[in-house]
C-alpha positions as a Markdown table, in Angstrom:
| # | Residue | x | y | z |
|---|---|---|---|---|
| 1 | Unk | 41.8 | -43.2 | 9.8 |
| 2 | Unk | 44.1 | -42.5 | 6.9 |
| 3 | Unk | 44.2 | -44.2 | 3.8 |
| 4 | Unk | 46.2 | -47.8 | 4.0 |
| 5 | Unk | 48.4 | -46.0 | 1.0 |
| 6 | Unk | 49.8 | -43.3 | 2.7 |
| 7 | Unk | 52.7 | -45.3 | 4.8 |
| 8 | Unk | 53.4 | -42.0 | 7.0 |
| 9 | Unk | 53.4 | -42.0 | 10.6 |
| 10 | Unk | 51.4 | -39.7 | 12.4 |
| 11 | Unk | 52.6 | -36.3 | 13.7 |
| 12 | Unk | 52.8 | -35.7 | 17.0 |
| 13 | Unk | 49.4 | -33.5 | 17.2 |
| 14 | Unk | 47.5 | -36.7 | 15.7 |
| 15 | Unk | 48.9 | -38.7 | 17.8 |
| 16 | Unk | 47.7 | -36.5 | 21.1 |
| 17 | Unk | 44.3 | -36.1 | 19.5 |
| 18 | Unk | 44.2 | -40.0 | 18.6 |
| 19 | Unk | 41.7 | -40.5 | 21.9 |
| 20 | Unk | 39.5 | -37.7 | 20.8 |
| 21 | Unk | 38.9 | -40.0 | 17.5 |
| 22 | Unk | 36.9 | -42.5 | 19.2 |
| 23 | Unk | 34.0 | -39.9 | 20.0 |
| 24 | Unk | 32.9 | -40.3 | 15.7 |
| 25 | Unk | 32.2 | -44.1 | 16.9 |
| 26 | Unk | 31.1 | -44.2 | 19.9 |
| 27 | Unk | 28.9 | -40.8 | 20.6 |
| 28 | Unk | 27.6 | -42.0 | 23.9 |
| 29 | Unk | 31.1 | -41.4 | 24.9 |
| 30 | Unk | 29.4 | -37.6 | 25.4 |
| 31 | Unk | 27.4 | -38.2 | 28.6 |
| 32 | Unk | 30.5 | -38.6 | 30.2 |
| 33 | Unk | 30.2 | -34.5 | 30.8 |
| 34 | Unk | 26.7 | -35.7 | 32.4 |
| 35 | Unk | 28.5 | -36.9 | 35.3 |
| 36 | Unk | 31.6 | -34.5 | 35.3 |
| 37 | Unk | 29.0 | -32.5 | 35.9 |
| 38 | Unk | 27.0 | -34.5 | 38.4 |
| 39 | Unk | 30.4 | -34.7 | 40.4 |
| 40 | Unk | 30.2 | -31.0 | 41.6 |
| 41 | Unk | 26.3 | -31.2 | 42.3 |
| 42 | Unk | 26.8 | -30.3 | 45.7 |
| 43 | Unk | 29.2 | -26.6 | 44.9 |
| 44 | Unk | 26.0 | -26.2 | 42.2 |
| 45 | Unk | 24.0 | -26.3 | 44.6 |
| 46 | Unk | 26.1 | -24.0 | 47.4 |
| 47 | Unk | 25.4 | -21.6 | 44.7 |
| 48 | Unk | 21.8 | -21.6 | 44.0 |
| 49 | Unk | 21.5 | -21.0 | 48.2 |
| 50 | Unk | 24.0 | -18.4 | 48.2 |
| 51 | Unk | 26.8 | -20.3 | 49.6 |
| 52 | Unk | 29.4 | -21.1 | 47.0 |
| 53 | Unk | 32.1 | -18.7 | 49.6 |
| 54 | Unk | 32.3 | -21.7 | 51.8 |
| 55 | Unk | 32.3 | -24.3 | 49.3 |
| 56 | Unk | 35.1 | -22.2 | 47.8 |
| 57 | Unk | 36.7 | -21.3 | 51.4 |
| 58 | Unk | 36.4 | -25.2 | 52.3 |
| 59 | Unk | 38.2 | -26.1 | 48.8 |
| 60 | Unk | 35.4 | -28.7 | 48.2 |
| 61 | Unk | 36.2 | -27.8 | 44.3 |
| 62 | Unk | 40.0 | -29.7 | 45.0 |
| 63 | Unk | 38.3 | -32.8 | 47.2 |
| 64 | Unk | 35.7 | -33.2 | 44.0 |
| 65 | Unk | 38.1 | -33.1 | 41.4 |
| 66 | Unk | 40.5 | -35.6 | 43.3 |
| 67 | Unk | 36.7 | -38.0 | 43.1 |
| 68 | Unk | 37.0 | -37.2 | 39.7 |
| 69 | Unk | 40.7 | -38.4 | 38.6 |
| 70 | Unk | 41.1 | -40.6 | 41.1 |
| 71 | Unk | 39.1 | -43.8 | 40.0 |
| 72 | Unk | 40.6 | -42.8 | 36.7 |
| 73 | Unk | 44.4 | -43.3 | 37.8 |
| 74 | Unk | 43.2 | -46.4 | 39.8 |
| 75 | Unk | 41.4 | -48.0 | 37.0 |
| 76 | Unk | 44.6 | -47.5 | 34.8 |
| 77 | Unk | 46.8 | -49.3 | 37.5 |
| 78 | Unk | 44.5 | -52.3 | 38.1 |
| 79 | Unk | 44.6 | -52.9 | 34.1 |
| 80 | Unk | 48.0 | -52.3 | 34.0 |
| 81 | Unk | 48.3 | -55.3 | 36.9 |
| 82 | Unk | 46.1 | -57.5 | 35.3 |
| 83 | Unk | 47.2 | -56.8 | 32.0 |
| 84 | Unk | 50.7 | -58.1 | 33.1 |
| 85 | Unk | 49.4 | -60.8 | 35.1 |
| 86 | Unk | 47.8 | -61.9 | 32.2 |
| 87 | Unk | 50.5 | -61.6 | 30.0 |
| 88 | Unk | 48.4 | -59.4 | 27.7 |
| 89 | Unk | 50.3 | -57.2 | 24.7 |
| 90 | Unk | 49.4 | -53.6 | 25.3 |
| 91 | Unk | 48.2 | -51.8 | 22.5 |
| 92 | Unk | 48.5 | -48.2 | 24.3 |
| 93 | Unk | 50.8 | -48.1 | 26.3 |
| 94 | Unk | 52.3 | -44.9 | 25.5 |
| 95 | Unk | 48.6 | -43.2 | 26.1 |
| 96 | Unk | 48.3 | -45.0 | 29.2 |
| 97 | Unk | 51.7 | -44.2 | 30.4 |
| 98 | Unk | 51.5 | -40.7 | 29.5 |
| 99 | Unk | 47.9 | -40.4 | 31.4 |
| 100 | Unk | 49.0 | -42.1 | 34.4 |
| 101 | Unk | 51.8 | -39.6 | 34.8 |
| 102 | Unk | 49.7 | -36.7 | 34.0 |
| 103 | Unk | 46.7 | -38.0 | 36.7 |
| 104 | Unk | 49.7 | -38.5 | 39.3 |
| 105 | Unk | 50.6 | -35.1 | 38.7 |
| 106 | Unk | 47.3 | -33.7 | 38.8 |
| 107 | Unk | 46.5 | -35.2 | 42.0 |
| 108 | Unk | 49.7 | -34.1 | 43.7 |
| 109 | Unk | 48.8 | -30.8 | 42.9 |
| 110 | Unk | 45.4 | -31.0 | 44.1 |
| 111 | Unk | 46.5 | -32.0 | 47.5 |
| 112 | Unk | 49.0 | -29.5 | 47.7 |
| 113 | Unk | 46.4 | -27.0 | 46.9 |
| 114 | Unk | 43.8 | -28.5 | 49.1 |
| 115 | Unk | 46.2 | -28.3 | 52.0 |
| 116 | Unk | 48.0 | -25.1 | 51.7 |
| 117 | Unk | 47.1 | -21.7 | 51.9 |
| 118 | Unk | 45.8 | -21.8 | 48.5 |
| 119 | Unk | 43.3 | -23.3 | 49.5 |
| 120 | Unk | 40.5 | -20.3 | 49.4 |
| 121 | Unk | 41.6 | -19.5 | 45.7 |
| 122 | Unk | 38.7 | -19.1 | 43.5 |
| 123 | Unk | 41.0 | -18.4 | 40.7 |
| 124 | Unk | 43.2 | -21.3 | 41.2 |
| 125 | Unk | 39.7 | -23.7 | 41.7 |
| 126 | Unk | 38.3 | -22.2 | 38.2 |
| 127 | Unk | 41.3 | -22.9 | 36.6 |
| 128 | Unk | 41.9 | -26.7 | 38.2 |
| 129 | Unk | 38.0 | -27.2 | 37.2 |
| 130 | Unk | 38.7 | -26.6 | 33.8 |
| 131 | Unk | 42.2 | -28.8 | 33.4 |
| 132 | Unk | 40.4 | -31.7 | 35.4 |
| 133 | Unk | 37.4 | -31.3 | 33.2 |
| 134 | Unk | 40.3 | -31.7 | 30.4 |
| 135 | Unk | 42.6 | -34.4 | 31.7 |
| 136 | Unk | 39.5 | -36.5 | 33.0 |
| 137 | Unk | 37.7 | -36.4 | 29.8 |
| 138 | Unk | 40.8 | -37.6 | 27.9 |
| 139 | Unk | 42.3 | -39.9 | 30.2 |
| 140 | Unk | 38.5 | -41.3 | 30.1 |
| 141 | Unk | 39.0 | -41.7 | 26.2 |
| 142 | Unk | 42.5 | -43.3 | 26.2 |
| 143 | Unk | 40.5 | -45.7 | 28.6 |
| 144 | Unk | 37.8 | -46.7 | 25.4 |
| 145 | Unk | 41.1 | -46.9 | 22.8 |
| 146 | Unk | 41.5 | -50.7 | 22.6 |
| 147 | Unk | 37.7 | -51.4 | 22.1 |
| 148 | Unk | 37.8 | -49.3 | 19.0 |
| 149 | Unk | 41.6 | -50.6 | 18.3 |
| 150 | Unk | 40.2 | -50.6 | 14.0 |
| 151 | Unk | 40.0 | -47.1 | 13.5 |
| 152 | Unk | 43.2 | -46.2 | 16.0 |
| 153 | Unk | 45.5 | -48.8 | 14.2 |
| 154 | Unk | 48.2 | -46.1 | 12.9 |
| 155 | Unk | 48.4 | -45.0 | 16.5 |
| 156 | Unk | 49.1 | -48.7 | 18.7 |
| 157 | Unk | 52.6 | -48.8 | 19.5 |
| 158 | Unk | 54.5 | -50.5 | 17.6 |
| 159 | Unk | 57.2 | -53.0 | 18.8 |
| 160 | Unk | 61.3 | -52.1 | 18.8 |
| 161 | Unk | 62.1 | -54.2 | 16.0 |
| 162 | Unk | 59.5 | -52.4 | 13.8 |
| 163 | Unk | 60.5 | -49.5 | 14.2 |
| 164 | Unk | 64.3 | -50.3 | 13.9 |
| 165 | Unk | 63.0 | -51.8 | 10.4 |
| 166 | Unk | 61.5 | -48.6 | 9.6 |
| 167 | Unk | 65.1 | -46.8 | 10.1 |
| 168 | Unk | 66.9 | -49.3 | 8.7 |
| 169 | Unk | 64.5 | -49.0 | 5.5 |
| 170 | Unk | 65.1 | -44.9 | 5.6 |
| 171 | Unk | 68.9 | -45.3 | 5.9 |
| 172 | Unk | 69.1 | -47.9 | 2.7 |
| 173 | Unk | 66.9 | -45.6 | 0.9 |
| 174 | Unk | 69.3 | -42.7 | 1.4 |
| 175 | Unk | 72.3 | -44.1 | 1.0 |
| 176 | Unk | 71.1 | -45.5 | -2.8 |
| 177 | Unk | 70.8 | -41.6 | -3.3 |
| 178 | Unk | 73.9 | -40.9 | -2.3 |
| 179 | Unk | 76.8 | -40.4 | -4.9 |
| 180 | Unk | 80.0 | -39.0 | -3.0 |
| 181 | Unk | 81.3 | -38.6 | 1.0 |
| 182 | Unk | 83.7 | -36.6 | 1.9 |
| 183 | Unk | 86.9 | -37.4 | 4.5 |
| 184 | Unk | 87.8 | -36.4 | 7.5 |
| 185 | Unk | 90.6 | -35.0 | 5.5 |
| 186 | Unk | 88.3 | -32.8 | 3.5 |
| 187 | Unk | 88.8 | -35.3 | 0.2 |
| 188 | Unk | 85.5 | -36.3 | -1.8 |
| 189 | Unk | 85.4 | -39.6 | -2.6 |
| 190 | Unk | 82.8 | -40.6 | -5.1 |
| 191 | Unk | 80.7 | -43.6 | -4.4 |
């Protein structure tokens, strides 16, 4: 976390590596890859025996990555209805919201993969492997963000009025800097 002093907002690539913050806490966070891993057990194995072709030309690598995001989308959507039945203020929403969208569009391409001709691909299963592995393992972090809420507070969302604050602030402060305007006539006026 920053030092309190420095009253500048994040940039954007803090703010996307914000989830990645909570592994210096929690390092248990880690066996997570344990069961990433776990998850494609069975195409492991298909490759010790000598038949990882038909796991590949069976596109078992798209059916264990939907495993993977799915609970993952699911477990966002249940919070996000019982958050609201609740009444709860969301802290993260933008994360959330952001990794909802990204796991929706993950898993429409995953069964558009799985059921087109695409299907036998090893490229295209390598390279959904890896940006499951990717999205999973964030969107898994993003998950463990409120519990550790003390070391992400520059990155909660902040309410509308704050932030309308935080212009209004910028706009006085410039405007005590400035000295002269000029018209839409082209005459400078001095202030």
């Amino acid at each position: 976390m920053r030092d309190n002093r420095d009253n500048r907002s994040p940039k954007w690539w803090e703010k996307v590596f914000a989830p990645l913050m909570t592994l210096k806490i929690e390092k248990f966070y880690w066996f997570w890859l344990l069961s990433f891993f776990i998850s494609f057990a069975g195409i492991i194995i298909d490759l010790l025996n000598g038949d990882f072709e038909t796991s590949i030309n069976n596109g078992l690598v798209y059916s264990t990555c939907i495993a993977i995001i799915a609970p993952l989308f699911i477990e966002f959507l249940a919070n996000y209805i019982s958050d609201n039945h609740q009444k709860k203020k969301e802290e993260y929403s933008t994360y959330k919201a952001w990794s909802m969208a990204i796991c929706i569009a993950a898993l429409i391409c995953l069964f558009l993969f799985y059921g087109t001709a695409v299907r036998n691909s090893f490229v295209l299963q390598i390279v959904c492997i890896i940006a499951i592995f990717i999205i999973s393992f964030y969107t898994y972090l993003v998950t463990k963000m409120a519990i550790h809420s003390t070391l992400l507070e520059d990155y909660k969302d902040k309410p509308y009025y704050e932030m309308e604050k935080e212009v209004l602030k910028d706009t006085e402060e410039k405007s005590k800097e400035l000295t002269s305007t000029t018209t839409d006539t082209g005459a400078e006026v001095k202030l």
